[in-house]
N, C-alpha and C positions, 0 to 999 in steps of 0.2 A: 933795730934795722935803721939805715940810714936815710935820710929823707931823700934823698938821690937815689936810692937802693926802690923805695916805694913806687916813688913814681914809675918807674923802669916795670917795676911789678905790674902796676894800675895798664901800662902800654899791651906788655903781653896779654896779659887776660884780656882786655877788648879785644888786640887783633884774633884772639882764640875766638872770640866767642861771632867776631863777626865772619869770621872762615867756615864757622859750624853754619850760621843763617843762612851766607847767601848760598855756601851748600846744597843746603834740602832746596832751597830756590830753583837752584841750578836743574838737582837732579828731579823738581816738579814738572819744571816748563817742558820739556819735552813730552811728558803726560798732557799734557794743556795744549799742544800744540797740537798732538795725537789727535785728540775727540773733535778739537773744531775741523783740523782737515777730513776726517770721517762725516761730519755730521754736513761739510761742502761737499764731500764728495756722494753723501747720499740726495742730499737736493737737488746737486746737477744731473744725477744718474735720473732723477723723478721728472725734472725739466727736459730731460731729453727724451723723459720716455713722452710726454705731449708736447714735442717741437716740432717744426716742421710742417707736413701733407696732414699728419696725424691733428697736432693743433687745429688746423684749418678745417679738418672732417668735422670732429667735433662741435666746433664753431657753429656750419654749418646746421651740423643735422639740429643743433640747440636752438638753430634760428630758425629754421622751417618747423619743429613743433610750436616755438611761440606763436610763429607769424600764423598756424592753419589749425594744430590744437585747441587752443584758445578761444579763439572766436569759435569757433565751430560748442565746444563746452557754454559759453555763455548764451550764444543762441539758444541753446535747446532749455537754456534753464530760464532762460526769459519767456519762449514759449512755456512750457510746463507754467507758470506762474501765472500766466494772463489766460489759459485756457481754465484753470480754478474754478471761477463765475459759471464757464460751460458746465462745466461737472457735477457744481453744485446745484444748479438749475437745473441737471438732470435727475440727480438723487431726490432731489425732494418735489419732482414733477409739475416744474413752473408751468403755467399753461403760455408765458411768453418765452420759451425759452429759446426760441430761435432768434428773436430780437436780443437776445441777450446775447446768444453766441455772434449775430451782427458785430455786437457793440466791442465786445472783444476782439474780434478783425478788426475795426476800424483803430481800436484801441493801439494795435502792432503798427499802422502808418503812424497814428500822431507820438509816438514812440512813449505807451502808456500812460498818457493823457486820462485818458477813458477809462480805464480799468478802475479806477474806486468806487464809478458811478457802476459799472457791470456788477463790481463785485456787492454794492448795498442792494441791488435791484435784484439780486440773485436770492439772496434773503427777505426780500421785503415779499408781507402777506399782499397777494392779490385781489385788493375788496373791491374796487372798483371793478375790476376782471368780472368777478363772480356776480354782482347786481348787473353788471352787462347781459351777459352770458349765462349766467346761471350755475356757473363751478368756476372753482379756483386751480384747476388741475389738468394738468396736460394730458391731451387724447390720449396717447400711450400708457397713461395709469388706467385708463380703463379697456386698454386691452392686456394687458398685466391682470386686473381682476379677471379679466372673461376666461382667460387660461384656468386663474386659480378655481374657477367655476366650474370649469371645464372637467377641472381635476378633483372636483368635492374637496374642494381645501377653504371654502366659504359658510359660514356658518349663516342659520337664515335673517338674525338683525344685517350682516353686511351685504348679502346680497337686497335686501329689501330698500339700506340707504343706495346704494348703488343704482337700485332702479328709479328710488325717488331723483336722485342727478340727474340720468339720463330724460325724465320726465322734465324736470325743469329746462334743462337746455333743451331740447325740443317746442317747449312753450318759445322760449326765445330767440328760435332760428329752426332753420332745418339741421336736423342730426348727420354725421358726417355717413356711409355707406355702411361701416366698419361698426362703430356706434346704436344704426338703427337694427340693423339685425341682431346688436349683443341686448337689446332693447325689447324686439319681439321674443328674444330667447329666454330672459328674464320672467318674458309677462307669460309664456310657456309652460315655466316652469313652475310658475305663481300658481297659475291655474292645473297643473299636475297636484302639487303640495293640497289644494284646495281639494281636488278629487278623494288626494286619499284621506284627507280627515275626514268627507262628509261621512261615510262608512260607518266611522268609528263612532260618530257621535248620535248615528239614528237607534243603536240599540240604547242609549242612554236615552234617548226622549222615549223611546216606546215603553222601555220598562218605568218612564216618571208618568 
């Protein structure tokens, strides 16, 4: 073949092969063209669906539960959190436990300032209380026992410490109204329990 002839050759084959490429080009782009105008035309369809009255409602109502949800959630849970000390001084029958539930008020103005001191005081043992006073335990614990008394649900070591309490705080003040009669009730029943042993024990001295 002739070197003229070659070259001629090398021309055709390129222009062939560049006719095949931009071809499938050709017949891509209109695929490609396809999906983005679908993929615009589903985002403006989505844009329109919150534009407008609609946009602004939304807005709206997402700004009134910030603005009143919110705060209103957080109060209650700062409450719950600084009334703790209260609860705990309830359960385990602080005898200052209204100072303590005080402290926790006062605790909500200085914007819980206060609360660590309610909260160790909540826990801490009562020793000075009890050399004062004579117990370490809030009146309500012992009308808590006088029920369970009430209801034979005391066995007679606890009813016996119980009366020695109430003996001591009475050495140290006047007993409260509620107190002195679960006090005579005790000494009542002291002297019941004492009746019915003596019975039991004079056939033993007679027969010794």
């Amino acid at each position: 073949m002739q070197p003229g002839g070659q070259s001629e050759y090398r021309t055709k084959r390129e222009n062939c092969l560049n006719e095949r490429l931009f071809g499938r080009r050709a017949r891509g782009a209109p695929r490609l063209l396809g999906g983005a105008a679908a993929a615009l035309g589903s985002s403006t369809a989505s844009a329109a669906f919150l534009s407008g009255e609609l946009l602004d409602t939304a807005a709206d109502v997402l700004a009134i539960i910030v603005l009143f949800l919110v705060p209103v959630v957080a109060i209650v849970v700062f409450w719950l959190v600084h009334v703790l000390p209260e609860k705990i001084a309830h359960k385990r029958h602080h005898p200052q436990r209204d100072a303590i539930q005080t402290l926790c008020l006062l605790s909500l103005v200085f914007g819980g300032m206060l609360w660590p001191l309610a909260w160790l005081w909540a826990y801490t043992k009562p020793v000075a209380y009890r050399v004062a006073y004579g117990t370490d335990k809030h009146e309500d614990y012992y009308e808590e026992m006088a029920e369970k008394q009430r209801a034979g649900a005391l066995v007679d070591d606890e009813i016996v410490h119980l009366w020695q309490d109430l003996e001591a705080m009475e050495r140290r003040g006047a007993l409260p109204p509620k107190l002195k009669a679960l006090k005579e009730e005790l000494a009542r029943l002291g002297t019941a329990e004492g009746a019915r042993r003596s019975p039991a024990a004079a056939p033993r001295e007679g027969g010794a």
